[in-house]
C-alpha positions in Angstrom: -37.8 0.1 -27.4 -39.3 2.7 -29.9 -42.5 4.3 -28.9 -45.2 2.7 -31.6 -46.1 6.3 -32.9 -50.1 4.6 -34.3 -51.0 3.7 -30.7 -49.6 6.6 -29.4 -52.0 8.7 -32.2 -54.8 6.4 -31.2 -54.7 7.1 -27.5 -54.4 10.7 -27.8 -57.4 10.5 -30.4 -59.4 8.6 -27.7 -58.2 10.8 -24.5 -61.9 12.0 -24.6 -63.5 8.6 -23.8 -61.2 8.3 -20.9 -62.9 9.5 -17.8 -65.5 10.3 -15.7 -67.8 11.2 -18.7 -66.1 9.1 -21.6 -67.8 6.3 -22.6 -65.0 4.0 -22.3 -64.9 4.2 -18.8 -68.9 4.2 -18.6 -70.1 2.3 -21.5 -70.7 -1.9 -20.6 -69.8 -2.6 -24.1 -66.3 -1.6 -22.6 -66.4 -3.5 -19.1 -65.0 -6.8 -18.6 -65.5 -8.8 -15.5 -62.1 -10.1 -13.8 -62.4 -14.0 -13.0 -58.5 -13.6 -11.3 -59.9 -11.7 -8.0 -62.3 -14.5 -7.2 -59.8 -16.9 -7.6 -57.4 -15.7 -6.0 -60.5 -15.3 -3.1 -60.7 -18.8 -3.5 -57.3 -19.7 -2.8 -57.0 -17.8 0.0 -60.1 -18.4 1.4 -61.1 -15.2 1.6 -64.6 -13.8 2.1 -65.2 -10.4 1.5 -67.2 -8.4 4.5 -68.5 -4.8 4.1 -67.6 -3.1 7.5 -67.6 1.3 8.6 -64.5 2.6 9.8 -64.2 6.4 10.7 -62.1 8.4 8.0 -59.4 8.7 10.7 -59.2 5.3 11.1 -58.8 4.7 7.7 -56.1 7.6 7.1 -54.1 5.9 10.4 -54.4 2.2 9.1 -53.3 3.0 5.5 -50.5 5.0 6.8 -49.3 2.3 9.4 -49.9 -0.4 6.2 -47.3 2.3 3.8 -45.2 2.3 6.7 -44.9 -1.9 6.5 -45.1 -1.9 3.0 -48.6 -3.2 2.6 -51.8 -2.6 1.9 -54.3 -1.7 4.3 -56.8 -4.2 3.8 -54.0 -7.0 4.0 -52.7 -4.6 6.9 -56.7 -5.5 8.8 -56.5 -8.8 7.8 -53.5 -9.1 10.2 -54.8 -7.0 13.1 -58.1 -9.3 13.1 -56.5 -12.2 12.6 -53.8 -11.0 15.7 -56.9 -10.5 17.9 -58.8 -13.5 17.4 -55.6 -16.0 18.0 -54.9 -13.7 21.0 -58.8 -13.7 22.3 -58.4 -17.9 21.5 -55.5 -18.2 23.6 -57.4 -16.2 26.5 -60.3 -18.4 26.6 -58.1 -21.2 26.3 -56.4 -20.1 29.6 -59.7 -19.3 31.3 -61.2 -22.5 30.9 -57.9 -24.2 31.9 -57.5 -22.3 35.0 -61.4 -22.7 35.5 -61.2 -26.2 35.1 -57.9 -26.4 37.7 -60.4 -24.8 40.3 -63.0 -27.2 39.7 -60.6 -29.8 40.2 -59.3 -28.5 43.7 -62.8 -27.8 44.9 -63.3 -31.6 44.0 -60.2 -33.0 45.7 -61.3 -30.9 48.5 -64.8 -32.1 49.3 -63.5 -35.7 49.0 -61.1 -35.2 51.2 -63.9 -33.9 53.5 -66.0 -36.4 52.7 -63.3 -39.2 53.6 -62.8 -37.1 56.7 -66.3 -36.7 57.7 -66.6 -41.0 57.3 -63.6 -41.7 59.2 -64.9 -39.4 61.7 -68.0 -41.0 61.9 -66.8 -44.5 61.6 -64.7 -43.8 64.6 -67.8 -42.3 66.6 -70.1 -45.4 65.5 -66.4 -47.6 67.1 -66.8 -45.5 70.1 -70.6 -45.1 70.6 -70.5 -49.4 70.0 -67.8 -49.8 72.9 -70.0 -47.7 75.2 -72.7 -50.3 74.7 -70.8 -53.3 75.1 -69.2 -51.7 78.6 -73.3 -51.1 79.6 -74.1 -54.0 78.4 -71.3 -56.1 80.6 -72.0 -54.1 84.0 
């Protein structure tokens, strides 16, 4: 495809207003807003959250993210979303094996309780024939 040498001309004219300082980069008469990134925020569900990391941090998590050929925000998204299933699980298994207690300390005392009435039902049976035995002589 031939390079279109007017737009070429007309970039180069305007390299000036490119930048830091140029007014194209600067001037609101030049800005448009983006209505794709909330979209796609609302497809996704996403909520954006302002949170500090340390600059090593940062350095490590964009390089692991390069290294899996992501970004690193995406890259954070995972790790979070990792911990929380993981910390959900966790809880999860605490309050099952919590609950398992509960049950055996249960089963337990009414065991003990059935122990403790047969026990006493047998001591009322043999406090009863000691009476009767008085009562005949």
């Amino acid at each position: 495809m031939p390079i279109n040498q007017d737009l070429l001309a007309r970039i180069e004219a305007s390299a000036d207003d490119w930048g830091p300082t140029g007014a194209l980069g600067n001037d609101p008469a030049h800005v448009r807003k983006a209505e794709e990134s909330t979209k796609v925020d609302d497809l996704l569900e996403l909520h954006p959250i302002s949170i500090r990391f340390t600059k090593e941090l940062v350095r490590d998590l964009k390089a692991i993210a390069q290294l899996n050929g992501m970004g690193y925000q995406p890259l954070i998204r995972e790790i979070c979303k990792r911990f929380v299933d993981a910390e959900k699980r966790a809880i999860l298994r605490d309050q099952a094996v919590r609950r398992q207690k509960e049950l055996e300390i249960e089963r337990d005392l009414a065991r003990q309780a059935e122990e403790a009435a047969a026990a006493a039902e047998e001591m009322a049976g043999s406090l009863a024939g000691q009476d009767e035995g008085r009562l005949a002589a």
